[in-house]
C-alpha positions in Angstrom: 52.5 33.0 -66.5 51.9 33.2 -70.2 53.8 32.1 -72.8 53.1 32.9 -76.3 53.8 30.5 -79.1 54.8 32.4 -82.2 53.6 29.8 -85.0 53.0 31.4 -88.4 49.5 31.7 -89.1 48.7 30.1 -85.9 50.3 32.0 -83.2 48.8 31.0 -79.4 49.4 31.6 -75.6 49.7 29.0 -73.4 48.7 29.8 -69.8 50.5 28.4 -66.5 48.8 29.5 -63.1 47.5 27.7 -60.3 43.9 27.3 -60.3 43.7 28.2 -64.4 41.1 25.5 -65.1 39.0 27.8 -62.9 39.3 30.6 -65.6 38.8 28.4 -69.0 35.4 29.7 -69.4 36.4 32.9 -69.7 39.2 32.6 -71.8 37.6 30.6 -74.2 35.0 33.1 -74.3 37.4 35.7 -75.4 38.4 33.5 -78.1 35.3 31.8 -79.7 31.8 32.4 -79.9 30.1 29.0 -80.1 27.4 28.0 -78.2 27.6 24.5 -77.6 31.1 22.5 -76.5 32.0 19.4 -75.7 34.4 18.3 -73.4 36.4 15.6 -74.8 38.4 13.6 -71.8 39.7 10.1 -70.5 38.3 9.1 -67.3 41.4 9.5 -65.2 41.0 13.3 -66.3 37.2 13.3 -66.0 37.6 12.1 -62.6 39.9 15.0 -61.6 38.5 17.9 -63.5 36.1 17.7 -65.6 33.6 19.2 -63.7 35.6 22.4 -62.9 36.1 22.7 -66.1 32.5 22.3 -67.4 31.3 24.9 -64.6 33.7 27.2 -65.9 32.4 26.9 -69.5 29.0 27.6 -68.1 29.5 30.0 -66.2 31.3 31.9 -69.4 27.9 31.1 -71.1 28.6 28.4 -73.3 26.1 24.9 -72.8 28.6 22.0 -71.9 28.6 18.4 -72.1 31.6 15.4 -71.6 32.4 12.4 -73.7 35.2 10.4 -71.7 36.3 7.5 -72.9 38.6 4.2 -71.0 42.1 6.1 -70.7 44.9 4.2 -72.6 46.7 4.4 -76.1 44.7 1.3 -77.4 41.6 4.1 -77.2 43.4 5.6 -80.0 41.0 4.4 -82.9 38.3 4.5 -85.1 35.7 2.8 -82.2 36.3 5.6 -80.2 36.1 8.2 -82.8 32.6 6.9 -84.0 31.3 6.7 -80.4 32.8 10.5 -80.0 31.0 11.6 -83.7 27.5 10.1 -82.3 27.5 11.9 -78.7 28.5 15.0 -80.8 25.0 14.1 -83.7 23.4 13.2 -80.1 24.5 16.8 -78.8 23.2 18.6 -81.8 26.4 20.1 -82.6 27.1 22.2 -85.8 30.2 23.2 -87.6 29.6 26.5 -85.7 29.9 25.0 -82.0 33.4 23.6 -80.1 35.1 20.7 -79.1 37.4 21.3 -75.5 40.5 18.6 -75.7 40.5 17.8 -71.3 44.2 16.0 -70.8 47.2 14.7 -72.5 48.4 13.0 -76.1 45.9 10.4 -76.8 42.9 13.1 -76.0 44.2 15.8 -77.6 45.0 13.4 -81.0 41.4 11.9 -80.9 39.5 15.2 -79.7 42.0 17.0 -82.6 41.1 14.4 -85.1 37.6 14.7 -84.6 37.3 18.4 -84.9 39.1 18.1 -87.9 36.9 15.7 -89.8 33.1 16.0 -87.8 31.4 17.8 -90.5 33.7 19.1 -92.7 35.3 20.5 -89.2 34.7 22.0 -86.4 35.8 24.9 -83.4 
Protein backbone atom coordinates (compact mmCIF):
# COMPACT_ATOMS: atom_id res chain seq x y z
CA UNK A 1 0.00 0.00 0.00
CA UNK A 2 1.04 3.53 -0.70
CA UNK A 3 0.19 6.44 0.87
CA UNK A 4 1.15 9.68 -0.44
CA UNK A 5 1.84 12.60 1.80
CA UNK A 6 0.83 15.81 0.20
CA UNK A 7 3.32 18.37 1.98
CA UNK A 8 3.88 21.54 -0.06
CA UNK A 9 7.05 21.58 -1.59
CA UNK A 10 7.88 18.33 -0.21
CA UNK A 11 5.22 15.96 -1.14
CA UNK A 12 6.32 11.95 -0.49
CA UNK A 13 4.89 8.32 -0.55
CA UNK A 14 5.20 6.21 2.14
CA UNK A 15 5.21 2.48 1.35
CA UNK A 16 3.54 -0.35 3.56
CA UNK A 17 4.06 -4.02 2.14
CA UNK A 18 5.46 -7.02 3.58
CA UNK A 19 8.83 -7.64 2.65
CA UNK A 20 9.39 -3.73 1.44
CA UNK A 21 12.93 -3.47 3.01
CA UNK A 22 13.63 -6.06 0.22
CA UNK A 23 12.76 -3.38 -2.39
CA UNK A 24 14.61 -0.13 -0.83
CA UNK A 25 17.26 -0.41 -3.29
CA UNK A 26 15.28 0.08 -5.99
CA UNK A 27 13.16 2.67 -4.84
CA UNK A 28 15.78 4.72 -3.70
CA UNK A 29 17.29 4.36 -6.94
CA UNK A 30 14.35 5.83 -8.60
CA UNK A 31 14.70 8.71 -6.45
CA UNK A 32 18.37 9.70 -6.09
CA UNK A 33 21.41 9.27 -7.96
CA UNK A 34 24.25 9.16 -5.37
CA UNK A 35 26.74 6.76 -5.29
CA UNK A 36 27.79 6.27 -1.88
CA UNK A 37 25.08 5.80 1.27
CA UNK A 38 25.29 5.29 4.59
CA UNK A 39 23.08 3.42 6.64
CA UNK A 40 22.53 5.19 9.73
CA UNK A 41 20.95 2.70 12.53
CA UNK A 42 20.74 1.63 16.38
CA UNK A 43 21.88 -1.76 17.09
CA UNK A 44 18.55 -3.25 17.93
CA UNK A 45 17.72 -2.25 14.16
CA UNK A 46 21.12 -3.20 12.87
CA UNK A 47 20.61 -6.50 14.36
CA UNK A 48 17.23 -7.11 12.60
CA UNK A 49 17.76 -5.50 9.25
CA UNK A 50 20.40 -3.91 8.41
CA UNK A 51 21.88 -6.21 6.27
CA UNK A 52 18.74 -6.69 4.08
CA UNK A 53 18.69 -3.44 3.72
CA UNK A 54 22.29 -2.82 2.70
CA UNK A 55 22.01 -5.80 0.03
CA UNK A 56 19.23 -4.08 -1.33
CA UNK A 57 21.07 -0.81 -1.80
CA UNK A 58 23.70 -2.89 -3.60
CA UNK A 59 22.08 -4.62 -5.49
CA UNK A 60 20.29 -1.16 -6.82
CA UNK A 61 23.95 -0.15 -7.39
CA UNK A 62 24.68 2.20 -4.86
CA UNK A 63 28.13 1.23 -2.46
CA UNK A 64 26.76 0.85 1.19
CA UNK A 65 28.16 1.04 4.56
CA UNK A 66 26.43 1.22 8.40
CA UNK A 67 27.11 3.38 11.38
CA UNK A 68 24.95 2.00 14.40
CA UNK A 69 25.24 3.39 17.43
CA UNK A 70 24.05 2.03 21.41
CA UNK A 71 20.10 2.39 20.90
CA UNK A 72 18.57 4.77 23.61
CA UNK A 73 17.43 8.56 23.73
CA UNK A 74 20.61 9.46 25.84
CA UNK A 75 22.41 8.70 22.16
CA UNK A 76 20.73 11.69 21.17
CA UNK A 77 23.83 14.18 21.21
CA UNK A 78 26.61 15.75 19.98
CA UNK A 79 29.14 12.45 20.83
CA UNK A 80 27.20 10.55 18.65
CA UNK A 81 26.87 13.11 15.93
CA UNK A 82 30.74 13.59 15.75
CA UNK A 83 31.43 9.80 15.74
CA UNK A 84 28.61 9.67 12.77
CA UNK A 85 30.50 12.93 10.84
CA UNK A 86 33.92 10.91 11.11
CA UNK A 87 32.70 7.43 9.68
CA UNK A 88 30.98 9.58 6.97
CA UNK A 89 35.01 11.78 6.41
CA UNK A 90 36.24 8.01 6.92
CA UNK A 91 33.68 6.86 4.03
CA UNK A 92 34.70 9.53 1.67
CA UNK A 93 31.32 10.98 1.33
CA UNK A 94 30.49 14.21 -0.55
CA UNK A 95 27.57 16.61 -0.57
CA UNK A 96 26.65 14.56 -3.65
CA UNK A 97 26.26 11.00 -1.87
CA UNK A 98 23.24 9.82 0.85
CA UNK A 99 22.53 9.13 4.17
CA UNK A 100 19.58 6.07 4.75
CA UNK A 101 17.85 6.85 8.38
CA UNK A 102 17.36 2.51 9.42
CA UNK A 103 14.55 2.79 12.54
CA UNK A 104 12.61 4.97 14.68
CA UNK A 105 12.76 8.75 16.33
CA UNK A 106 16.07 9.02 17.84
CA UNK A 107 17.70 7.64 14.36
CA UNK A 108 15.77 9.44 12.14
CA UNK A 109 16.51 12.98 14.40
CA UNK A 110 20.36 12.18 14.53
CA UNK A 111 20.64 10.68 10.87
CA UNK A 112 18.21 13.94 9.83
CA UNK A 113 20.45 16.27 11.78
CA UNK A 114 23.51 15.11 10.28
CA UNK A 115 22.41 15.30 6.72
CA UNK A 116 21.45 18.59 7.37
CA UNK A 117 24.64 20.04 8.71
CA UNK A 118 27.68 17.38 7.18
CA UNK A 119 28.99 19.63 4.73
CA UNK A 120 26.82 22.27 4.14
CA UNK A 121 24.17 19.09 3.70
CA UNK A 122 23.74 16.27 2.30
CA UNK A 123 21.14 13.53 0.28
Amino acid sequence: MKIRIDIPHHPYDIQIEKGCMAQAGQWLRELWQPQKVVIVTDNHVASLYAEKVKLSLEDAGFQVAVFDFLEGEERKNLTTVQKVYEFLVKQGLTRSDGIVALGGGVVGDLAGFVASTYMRGIH
